[in-house]
C-alpha positions in Angstrom: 10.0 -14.5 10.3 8.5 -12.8 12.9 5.7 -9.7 12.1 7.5 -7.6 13.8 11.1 -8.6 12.1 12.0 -5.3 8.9 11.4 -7.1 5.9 13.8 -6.4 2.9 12.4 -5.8 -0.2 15.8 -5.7 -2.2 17.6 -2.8 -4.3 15.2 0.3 -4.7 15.8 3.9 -6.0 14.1 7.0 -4.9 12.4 9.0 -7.9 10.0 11.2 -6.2 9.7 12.0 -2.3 7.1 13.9 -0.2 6.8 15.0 3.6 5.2 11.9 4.3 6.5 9.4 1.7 9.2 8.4 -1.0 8.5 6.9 -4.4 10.8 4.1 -5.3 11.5 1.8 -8.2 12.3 -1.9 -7.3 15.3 -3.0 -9.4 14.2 -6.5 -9.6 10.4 -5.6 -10.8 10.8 -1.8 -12.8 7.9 -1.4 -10.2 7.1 1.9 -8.7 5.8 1.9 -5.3 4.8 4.6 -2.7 6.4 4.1 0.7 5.2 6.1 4.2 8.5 7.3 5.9 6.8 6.2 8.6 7.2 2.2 7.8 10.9 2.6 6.3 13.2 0.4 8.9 16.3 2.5 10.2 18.3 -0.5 8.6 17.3 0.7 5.6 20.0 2.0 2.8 17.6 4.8 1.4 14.7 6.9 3.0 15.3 10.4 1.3 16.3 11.8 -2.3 19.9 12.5 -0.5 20.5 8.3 0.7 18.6 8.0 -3.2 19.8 4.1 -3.9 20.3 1.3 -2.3 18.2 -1.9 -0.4 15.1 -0.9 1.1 13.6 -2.6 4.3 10.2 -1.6 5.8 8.3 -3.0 8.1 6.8 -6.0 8.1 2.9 -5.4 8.9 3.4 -2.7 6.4 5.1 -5.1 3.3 1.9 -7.8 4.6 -0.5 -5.4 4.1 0.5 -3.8 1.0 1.1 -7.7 0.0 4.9 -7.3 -0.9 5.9 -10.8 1.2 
């Protein structure tokens, strides 16, 4: 994988959302997470309350920092 290549981080739901970010629960951790808009791929299934469920994929400088992969 490539830095630049989205990065899937697998089934989320949206539970909270913001001008500048979403909160999501993982399915496979029960984790909750705060994700920029900014860093949400277009390929992803969900990026506001309306698209609320379905696999996220962010970018990947953004998963390494935040060490998600």
């Amino acid at each position: 994988m490539q830095s630049k290549d989205p990065v899937q981080l697998g089934e989320a739901e949206i539970v909270r959302e913001t001008d500048l970010a979403v909160l999501v629960v993982l399915e496979d951790t029960a984790n909750e997470l705060w994700i920029p808009k900014s860093v949400i791929h277009d390929d992803s299934e969900i990026w506001r309350m309306g698209d609320s469920t379905g696999m996220l994929v962010v970018e990947a400088w953004w998963a390494n920092k935040q060490d998600l992969i």
